[in-house]
VEXFIDO-261031 format. One record per residue: residue in three letters; x, z, y of N, C-alpha, C in turn. Coordinates in Angstrom, 1 decimal, padded with zeros to 4 digits. Atoms other than C-alpha are relative to their C-alpha. Example, Ala and Ser with C-alpha at 12.3 -4.5 7.8 and 13.67 -1.06 7.14 Angstrom:
2
 rest     nX     nZ     nY    caX    caZ    caY     cX     cZ     cY
  ala  000.9  000.0 -001.2  012.3  007.8 -004.5  000.9  000.0  001.2
  ser -000.9  000.0 -001.1  013.7  007.1 -001.1 -000.8  000.8  001.1
***
This chain:
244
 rest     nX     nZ     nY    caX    caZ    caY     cX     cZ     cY
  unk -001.2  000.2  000.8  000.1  022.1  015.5  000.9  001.3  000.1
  unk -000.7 -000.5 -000.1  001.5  024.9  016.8  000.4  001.5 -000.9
  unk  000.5 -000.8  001.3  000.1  027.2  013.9  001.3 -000.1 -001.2
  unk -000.6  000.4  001.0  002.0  025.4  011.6  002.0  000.2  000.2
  unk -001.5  000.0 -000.4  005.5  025.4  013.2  001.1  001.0 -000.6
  unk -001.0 -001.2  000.8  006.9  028.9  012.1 -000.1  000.0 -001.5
  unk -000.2  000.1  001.2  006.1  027.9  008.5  001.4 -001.0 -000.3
  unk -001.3  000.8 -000.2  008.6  025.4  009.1  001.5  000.4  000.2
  unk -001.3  000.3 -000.2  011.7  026.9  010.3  000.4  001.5 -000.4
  unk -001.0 -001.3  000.4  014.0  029.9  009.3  000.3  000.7  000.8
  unk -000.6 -000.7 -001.0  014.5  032.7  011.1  001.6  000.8 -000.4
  unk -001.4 -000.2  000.9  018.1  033.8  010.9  000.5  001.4  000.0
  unk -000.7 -001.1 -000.1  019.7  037.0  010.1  000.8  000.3  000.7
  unk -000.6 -000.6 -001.2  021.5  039.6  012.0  001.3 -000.7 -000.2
  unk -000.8  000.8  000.1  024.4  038.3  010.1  000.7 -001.4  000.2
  unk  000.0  001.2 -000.7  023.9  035.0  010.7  000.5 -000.5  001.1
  unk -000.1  000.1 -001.3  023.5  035.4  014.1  001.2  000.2  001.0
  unk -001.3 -000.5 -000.4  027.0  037.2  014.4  000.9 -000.9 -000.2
  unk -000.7  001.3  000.5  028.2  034.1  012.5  000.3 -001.2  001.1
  unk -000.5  001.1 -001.1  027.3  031.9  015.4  000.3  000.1  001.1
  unk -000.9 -000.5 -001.2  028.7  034.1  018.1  001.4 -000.7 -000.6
  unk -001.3  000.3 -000.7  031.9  033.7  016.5  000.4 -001.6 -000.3
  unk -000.1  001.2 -000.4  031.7  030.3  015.6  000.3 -000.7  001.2
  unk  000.0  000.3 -001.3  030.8  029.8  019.0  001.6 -000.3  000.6
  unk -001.3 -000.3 -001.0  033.9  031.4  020.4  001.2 -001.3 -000.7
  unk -001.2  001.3  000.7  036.0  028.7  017.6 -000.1 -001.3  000.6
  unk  000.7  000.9 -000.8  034.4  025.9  018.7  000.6 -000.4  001.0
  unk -000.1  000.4 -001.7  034.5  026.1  022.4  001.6  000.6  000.3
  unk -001.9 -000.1 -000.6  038.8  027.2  022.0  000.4 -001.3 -000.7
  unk -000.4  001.4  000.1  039.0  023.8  020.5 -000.7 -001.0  000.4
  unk  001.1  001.2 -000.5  036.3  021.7  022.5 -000.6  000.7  000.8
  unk  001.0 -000.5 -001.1  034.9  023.0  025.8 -001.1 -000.1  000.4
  unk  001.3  000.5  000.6  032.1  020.9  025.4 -001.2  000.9 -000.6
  unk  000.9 -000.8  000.5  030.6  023.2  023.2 -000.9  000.9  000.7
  unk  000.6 -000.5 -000.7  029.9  025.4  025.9 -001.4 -000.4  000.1
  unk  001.5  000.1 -000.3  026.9  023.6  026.7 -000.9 -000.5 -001.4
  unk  000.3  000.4  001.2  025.8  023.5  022.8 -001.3  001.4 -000.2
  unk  000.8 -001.0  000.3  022.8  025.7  022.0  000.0  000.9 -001.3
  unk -000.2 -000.7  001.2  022.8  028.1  019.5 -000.5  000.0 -001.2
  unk  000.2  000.8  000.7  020.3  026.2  017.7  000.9 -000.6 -000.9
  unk -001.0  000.9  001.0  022.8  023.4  017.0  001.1  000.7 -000.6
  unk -001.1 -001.0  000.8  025.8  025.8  016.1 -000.6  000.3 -001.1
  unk  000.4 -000.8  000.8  023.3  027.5  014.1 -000.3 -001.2 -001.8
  unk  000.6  001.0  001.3  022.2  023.8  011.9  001.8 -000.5  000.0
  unk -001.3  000.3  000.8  026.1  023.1  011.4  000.5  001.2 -000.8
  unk -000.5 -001.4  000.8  026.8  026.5  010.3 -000.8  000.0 -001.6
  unk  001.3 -000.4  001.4  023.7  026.5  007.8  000.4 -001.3 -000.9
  unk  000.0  001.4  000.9  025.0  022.7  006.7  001.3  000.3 -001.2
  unk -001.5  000.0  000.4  028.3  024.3  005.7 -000.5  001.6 -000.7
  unk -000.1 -001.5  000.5  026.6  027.6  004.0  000.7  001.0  000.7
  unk -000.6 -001.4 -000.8  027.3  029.9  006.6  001.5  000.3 -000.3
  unk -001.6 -000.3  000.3  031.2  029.4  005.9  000.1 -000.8  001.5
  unk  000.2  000.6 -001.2  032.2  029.3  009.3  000.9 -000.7  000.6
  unk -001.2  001.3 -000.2  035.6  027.4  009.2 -000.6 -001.4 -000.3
  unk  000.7  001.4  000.6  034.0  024.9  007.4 -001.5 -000.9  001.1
  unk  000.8  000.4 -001.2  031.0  024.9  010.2  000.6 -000.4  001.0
  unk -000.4  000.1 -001.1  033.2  024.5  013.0  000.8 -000.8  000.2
  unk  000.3  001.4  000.2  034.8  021.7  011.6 -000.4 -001.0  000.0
  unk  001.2  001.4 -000.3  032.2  019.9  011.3 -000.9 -000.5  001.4
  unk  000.4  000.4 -001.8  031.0  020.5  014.7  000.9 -000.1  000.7
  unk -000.6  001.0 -001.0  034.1  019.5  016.3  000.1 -000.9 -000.2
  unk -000.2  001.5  000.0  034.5  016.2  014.6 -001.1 -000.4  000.4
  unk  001.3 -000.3 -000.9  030.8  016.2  015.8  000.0 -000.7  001.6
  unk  000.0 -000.1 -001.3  031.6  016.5  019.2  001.2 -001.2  000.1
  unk -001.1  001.6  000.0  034.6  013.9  019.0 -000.8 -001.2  000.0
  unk  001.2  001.3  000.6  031.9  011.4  017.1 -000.2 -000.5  001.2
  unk  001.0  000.2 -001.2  029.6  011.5  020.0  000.6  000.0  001.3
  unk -000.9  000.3 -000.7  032.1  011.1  022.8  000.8 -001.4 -000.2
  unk -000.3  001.4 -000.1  033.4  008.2  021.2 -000.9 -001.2 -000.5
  unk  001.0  000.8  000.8  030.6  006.4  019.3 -001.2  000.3  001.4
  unk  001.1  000.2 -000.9  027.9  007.2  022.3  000.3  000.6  001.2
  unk -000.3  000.0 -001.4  030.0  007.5  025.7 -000.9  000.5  001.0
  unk  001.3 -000.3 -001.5  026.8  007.7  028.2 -000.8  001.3 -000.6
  unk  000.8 -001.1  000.1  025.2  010.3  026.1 -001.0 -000.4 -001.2
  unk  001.1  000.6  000.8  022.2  008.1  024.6  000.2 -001.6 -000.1
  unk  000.3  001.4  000.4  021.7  004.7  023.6 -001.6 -000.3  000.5
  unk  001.4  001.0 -000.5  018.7  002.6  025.7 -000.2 -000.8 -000.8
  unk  000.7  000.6  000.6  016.0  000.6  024.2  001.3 -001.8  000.3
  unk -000.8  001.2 -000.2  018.2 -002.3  025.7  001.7  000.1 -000.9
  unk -000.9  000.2  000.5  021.3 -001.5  023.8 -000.1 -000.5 -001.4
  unk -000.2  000.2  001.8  020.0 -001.8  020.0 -001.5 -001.7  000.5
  unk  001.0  000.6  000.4  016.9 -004.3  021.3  001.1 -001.6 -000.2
  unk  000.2  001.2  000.2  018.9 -007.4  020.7  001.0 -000.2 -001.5
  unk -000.6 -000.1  001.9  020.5 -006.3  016.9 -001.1 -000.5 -000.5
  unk  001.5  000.5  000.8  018.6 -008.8  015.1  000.2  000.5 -001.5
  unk  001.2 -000.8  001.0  017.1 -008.1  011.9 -000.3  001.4 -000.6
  unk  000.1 -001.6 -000.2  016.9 -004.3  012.5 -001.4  000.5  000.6
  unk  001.3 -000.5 -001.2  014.0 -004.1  015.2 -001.4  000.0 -000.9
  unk  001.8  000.0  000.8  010.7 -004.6  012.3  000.7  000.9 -001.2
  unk -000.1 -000.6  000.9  012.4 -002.1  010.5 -000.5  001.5 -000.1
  unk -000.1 -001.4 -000.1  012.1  001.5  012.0 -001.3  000.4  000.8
  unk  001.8 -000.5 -000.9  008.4  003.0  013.0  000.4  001.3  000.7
  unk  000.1 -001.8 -000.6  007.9  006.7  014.9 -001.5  000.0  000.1
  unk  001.2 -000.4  000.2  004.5  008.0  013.6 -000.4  001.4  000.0
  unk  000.3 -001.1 -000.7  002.8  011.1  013.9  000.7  001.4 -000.7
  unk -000.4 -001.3  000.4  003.4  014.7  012.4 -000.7  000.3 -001.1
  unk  000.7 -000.3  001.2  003.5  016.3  009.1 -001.1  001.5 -000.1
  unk  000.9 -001.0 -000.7  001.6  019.6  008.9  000.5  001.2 -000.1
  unk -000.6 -000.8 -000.3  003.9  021.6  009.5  001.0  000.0  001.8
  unk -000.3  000.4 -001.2  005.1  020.0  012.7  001.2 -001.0  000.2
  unk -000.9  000.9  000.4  007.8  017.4  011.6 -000.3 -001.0  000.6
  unk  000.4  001.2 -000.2  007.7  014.2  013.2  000.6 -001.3 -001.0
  unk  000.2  000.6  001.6  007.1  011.1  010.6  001.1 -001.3  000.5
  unk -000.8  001.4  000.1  010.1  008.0  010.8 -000.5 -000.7 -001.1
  unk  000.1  001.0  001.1  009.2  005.2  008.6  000.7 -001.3  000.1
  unk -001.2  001.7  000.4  011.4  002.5  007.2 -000.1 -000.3 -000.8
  unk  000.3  001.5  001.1  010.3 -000.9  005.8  001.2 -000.6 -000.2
  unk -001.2  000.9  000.1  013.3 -001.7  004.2  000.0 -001.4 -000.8
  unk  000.5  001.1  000.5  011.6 -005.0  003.1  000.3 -000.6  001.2
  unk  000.1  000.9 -000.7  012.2 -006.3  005.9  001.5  000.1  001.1
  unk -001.7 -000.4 -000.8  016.0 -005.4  007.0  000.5 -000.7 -000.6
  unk -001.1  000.9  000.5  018.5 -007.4  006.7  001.4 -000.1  000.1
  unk -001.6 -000.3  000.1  022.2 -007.1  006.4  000.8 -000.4  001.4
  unk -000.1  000.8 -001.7  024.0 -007.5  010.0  001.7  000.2 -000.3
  unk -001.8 -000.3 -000.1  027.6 -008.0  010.2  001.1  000.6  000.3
  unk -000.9 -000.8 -000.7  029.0 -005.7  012.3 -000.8  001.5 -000.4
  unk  000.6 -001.3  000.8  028.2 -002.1  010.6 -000.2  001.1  001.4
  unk  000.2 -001.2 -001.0  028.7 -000.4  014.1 -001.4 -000.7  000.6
  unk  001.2  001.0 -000.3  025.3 -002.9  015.2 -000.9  001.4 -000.4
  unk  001.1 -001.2  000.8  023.5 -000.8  012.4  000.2  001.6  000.4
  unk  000.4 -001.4 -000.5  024.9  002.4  013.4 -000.3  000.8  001.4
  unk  000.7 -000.3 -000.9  024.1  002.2  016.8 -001.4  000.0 -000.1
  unk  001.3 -000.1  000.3  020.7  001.6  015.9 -000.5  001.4 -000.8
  unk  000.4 -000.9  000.6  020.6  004.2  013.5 -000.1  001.2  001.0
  unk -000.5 -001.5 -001.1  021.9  007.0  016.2 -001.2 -000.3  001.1
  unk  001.5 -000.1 -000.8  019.1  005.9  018.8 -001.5  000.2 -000.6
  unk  001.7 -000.8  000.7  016.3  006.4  015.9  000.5  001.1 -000.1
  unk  000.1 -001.6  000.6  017.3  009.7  015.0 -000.1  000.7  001.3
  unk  000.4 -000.4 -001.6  017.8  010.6  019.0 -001.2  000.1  000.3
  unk  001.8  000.3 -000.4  014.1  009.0  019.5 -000.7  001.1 -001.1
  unk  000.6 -000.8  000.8  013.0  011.3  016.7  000.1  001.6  000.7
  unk -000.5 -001.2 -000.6  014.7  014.1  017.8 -000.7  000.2  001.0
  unk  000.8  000.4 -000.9  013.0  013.8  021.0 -001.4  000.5  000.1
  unk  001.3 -000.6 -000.1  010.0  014.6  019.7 -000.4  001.2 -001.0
  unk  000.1 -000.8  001.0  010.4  017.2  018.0 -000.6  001.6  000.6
  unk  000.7 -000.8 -000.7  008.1  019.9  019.2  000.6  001.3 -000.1
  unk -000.3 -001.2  000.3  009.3  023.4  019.9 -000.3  001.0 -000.9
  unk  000.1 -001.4  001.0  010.4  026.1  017.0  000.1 -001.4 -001.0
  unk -000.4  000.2  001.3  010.9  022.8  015.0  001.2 -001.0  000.2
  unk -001.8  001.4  000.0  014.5  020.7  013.9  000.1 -000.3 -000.6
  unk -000.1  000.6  000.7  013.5  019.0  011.4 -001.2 -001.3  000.2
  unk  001.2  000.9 -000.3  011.9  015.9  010.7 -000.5 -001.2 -001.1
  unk  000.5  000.8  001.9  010.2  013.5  007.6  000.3 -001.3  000.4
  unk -000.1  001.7 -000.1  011.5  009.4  006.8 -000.7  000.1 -001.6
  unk  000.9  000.4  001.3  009.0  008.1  004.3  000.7 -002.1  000.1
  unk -000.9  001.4  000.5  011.4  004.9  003.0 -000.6 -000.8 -000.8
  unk  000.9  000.9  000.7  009.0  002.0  001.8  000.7 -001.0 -000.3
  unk -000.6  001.1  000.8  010.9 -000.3 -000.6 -001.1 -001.1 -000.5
  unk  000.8  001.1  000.3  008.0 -002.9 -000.6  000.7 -001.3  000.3
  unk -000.8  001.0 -000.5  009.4 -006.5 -000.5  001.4  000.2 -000.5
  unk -001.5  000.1  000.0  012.8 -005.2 -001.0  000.6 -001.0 -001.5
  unk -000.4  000.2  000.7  015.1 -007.0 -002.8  001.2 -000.7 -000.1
  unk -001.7  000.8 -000.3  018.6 -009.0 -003.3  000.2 -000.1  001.5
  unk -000.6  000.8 -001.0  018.6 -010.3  000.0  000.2  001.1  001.3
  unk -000.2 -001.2 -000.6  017.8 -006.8  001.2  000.9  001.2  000.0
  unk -001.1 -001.2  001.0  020.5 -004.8 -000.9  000.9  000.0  001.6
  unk -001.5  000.0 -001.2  022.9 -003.4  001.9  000.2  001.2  000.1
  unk  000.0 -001.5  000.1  024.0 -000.4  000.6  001.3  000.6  001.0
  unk -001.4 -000.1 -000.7  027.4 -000.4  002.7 -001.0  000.7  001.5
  unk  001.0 -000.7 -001.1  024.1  000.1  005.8 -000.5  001.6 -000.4
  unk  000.6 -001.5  000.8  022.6  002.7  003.5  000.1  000.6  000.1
  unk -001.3 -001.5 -000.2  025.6  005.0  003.2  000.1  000.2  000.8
  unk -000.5 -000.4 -001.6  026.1  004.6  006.7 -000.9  000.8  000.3
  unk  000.9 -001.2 -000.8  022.9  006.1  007.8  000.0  001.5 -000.5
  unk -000.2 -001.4  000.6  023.2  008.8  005.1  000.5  001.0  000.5
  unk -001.1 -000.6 -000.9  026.4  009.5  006.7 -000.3  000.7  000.6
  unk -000.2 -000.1 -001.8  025.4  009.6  010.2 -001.1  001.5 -000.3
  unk  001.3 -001.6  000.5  022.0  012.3  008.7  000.8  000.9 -000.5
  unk -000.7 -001.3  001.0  024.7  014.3  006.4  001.1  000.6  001.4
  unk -001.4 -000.8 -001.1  027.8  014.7  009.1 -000.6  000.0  001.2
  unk -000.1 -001.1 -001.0  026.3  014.8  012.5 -001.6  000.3  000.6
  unk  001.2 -000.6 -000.4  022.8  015.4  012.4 -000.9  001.2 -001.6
  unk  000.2 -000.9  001.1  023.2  018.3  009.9 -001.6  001.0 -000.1
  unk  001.1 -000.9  000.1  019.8  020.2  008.8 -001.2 -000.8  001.0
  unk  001.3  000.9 -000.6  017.5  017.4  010.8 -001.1 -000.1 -000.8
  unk  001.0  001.0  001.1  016.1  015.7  007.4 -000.7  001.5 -000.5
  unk  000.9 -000.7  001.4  013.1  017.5  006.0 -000.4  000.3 -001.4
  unk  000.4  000.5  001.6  011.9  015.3  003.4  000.2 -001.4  000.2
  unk  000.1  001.0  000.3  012.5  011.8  002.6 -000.5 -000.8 -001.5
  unk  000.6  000.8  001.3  010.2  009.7  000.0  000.1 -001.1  000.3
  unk  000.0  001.7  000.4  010.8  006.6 -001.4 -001.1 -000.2 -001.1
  unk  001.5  000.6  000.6  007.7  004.6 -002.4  000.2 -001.7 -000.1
  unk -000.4  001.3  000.7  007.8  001.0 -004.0  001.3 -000.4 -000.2
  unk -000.9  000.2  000.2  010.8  001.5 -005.2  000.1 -001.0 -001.3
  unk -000.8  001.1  000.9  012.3 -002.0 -006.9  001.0  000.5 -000.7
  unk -001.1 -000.1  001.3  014.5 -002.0 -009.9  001.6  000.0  000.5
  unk -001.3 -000.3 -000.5  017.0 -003.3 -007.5  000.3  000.9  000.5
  unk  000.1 -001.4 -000.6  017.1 -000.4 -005.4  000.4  000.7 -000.9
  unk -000.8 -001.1  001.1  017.5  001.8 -008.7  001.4 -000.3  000.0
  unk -001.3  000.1  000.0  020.5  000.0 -009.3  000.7  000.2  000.7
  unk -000.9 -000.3 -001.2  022.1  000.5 -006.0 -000.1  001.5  000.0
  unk -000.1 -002.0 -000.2  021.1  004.5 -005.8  000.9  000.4 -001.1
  unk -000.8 -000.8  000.4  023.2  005.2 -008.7  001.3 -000.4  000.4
  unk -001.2  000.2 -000.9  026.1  003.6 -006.8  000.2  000.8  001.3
  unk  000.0 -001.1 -001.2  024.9  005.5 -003.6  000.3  001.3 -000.6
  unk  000.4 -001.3  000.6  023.8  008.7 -005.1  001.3  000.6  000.2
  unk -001.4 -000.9 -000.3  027.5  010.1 -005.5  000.3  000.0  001.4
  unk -000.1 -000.2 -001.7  028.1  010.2 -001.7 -001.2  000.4  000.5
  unk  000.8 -001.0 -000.3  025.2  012.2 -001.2 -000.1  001.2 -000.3
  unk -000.1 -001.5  000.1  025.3  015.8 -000.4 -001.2  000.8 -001.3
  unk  001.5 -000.5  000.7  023.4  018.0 -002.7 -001.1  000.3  000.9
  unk  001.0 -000.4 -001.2  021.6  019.4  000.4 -001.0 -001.3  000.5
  unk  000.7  001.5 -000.5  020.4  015.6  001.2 -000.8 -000.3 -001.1
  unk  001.0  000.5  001.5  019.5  014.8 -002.5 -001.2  001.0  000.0
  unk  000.8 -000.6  000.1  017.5  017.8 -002.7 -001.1 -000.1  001.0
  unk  001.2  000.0 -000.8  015.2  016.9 -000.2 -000.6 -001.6  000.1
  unk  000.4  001.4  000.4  014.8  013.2 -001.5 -000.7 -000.1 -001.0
  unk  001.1  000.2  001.2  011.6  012.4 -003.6 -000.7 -001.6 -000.3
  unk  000.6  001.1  000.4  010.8  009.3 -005.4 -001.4 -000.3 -000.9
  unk  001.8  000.2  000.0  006.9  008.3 -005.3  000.0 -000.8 -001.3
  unk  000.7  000.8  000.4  005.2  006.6 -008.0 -000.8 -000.5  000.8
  unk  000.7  001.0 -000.6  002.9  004.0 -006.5 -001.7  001.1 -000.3
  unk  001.6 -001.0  000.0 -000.7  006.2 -008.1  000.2  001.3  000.6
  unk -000.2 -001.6 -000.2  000.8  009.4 -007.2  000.2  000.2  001.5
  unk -000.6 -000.3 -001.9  001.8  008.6 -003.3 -000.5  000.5  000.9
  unk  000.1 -001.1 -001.4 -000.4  009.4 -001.1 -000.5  000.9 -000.8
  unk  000.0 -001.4  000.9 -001.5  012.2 -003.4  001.4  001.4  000.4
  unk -001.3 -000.7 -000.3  001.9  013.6 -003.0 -000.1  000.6  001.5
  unk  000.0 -000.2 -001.8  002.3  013.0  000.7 -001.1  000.5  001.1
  unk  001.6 -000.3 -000.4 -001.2  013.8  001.2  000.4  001.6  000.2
  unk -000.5 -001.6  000.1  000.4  017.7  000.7  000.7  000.1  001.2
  unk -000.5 -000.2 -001.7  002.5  017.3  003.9 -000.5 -000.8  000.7
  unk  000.8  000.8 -001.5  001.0  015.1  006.1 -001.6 -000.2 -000.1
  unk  001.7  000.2 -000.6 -002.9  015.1  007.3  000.1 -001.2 -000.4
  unk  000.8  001.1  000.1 -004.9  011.7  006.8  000.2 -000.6  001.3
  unk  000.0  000.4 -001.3 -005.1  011.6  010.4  001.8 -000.2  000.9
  unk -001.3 -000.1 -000.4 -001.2  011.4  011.1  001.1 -000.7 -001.2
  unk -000.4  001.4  001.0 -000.8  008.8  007.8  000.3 -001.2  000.2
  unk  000.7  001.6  000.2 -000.4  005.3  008.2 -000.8 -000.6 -000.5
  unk  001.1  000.7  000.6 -002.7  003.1  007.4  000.2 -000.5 -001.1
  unk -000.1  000.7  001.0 -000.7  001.2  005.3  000.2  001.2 -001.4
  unk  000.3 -001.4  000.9 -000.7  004.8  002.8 -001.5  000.3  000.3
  unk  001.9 -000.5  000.4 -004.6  005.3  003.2 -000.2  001.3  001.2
  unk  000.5 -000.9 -000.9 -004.1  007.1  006.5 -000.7 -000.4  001.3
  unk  001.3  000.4 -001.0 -005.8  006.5  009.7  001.0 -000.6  001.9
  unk -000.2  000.5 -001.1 -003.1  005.5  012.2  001.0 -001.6  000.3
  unk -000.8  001.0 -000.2 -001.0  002.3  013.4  000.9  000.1 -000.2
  unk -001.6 -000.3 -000.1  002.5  001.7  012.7  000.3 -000.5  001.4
  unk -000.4  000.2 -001.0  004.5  001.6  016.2  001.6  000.1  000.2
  unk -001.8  000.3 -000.3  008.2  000.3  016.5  000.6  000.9  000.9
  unk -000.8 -001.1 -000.2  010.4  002.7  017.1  000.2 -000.3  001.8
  unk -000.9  000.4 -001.2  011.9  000.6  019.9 -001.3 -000.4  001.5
  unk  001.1 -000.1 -000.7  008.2  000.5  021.5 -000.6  001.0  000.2
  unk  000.5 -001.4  000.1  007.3  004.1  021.0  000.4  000.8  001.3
***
């Protein structure tokens, strides 16, 4: 895998680089915290905000607020999201694409609307953590293949939708690789052009919608056979996130 890794990630200019010194120094005179922030992460808020670095450093302090108040201990345990019901048969962690991406999949056929929106966004923040996680050295990014099979009325919950978008666009800036959606329902259409406006361009542009003959064809271009699911014509098991 490790072949494939530097095709993956950007190496940054001298200027760049000067950009997240002084970032740096902004940052950590408004949040001390920072200090212990790698230059990595400076470097994927800075690149989320076009290397404009007021605008980066903004976004990584409210960042750093978020996560101080929204995940106190640091992480979220299997035991904090395992008893949000109808969330847990939704979120897989499967293998790598071939470039070194690791693969999230979500059957959103089988989600269901939960009442309390912070439920779903704790759930959300411990899949993207668990992703994160495995994300092998030299890469920071990572692929959700979104299977709208099943979906339908009873599944609509775009108010959850936006939320995760959110949580991928503001504080897990430059994570998402690629996201395809495959059996996508009518209903669904109808909701994305309600969504769709509260999507970054930077997000949209890395969103691709599969036809059904064309999919694993498509996906077959980044991800191996051997690191597919089964249910796409690949060769391995799905495995819940929350069991992974």
């Amino acid at each position: 895998m490790s072949s494939y890794i530097a095709a993956g990630t950007s190496r940054p200019s001298s200027d760049e680089e000067k950009k997240v010194r002084t970032m740096r120094a902004l940052v950590e005179s408004q949040d001390l915290s920072a200090k212990d922030l790698s230059d990595e992460t400076i470097r994927r808020f800075l690149r989320a905000r076009n290397l404009d670095v007021e605008k980066g450093s903004s976004m990584l302090v409210k960042y750093l607020q978020w996560r101080r108040e929204f995940v106190p201990n640091g992480h979220f345990n299997r035991e904090d999201v395992i008893g949000i019901g109808g969330l847990l048969n939704t979120l897989y962690l499967q293998g790598y694409d071939r470039i070194g991406r690791p693969i999230l999949v979500v059957l959103a056929g089988n989600h269901k609307p939960v009442s309390n929106i912070d439920d779903f966004k704790r759930y959300a923040v411990y899949a993207v953590d668990k992703v994160c996680s495995r994300l092998p050295s030299g890469q920071e990014k990572f692929v959700v293949i979104v299977d709208m099979k099943g979906y339908g009325y009873a599944n609509n919950d775009a108010r959850a939708f936006t939320a995760g978008l959110s949580i991928l666009q503001d504080y897990y800036p430059e994570r998402l690789g690629k996201m395809f959606f495959v059996h996508v329902p009518s209903v669904f259409k109808a909701a994305w052009k309600i969504i769709s406006p509260f999507v970054d361009k930077n997000t949209k542009n890395k969103i691709a919608f599969l036809e059904s003959k064309k999919m694993k064809a498509v996906m077959g271009q980044d991800i191996d056979e051997s690191q597919l699911p089964e249910l796409y014509g690949g060769k391995l098991k799905l495995v819940s996130i929350v069991n992974s």
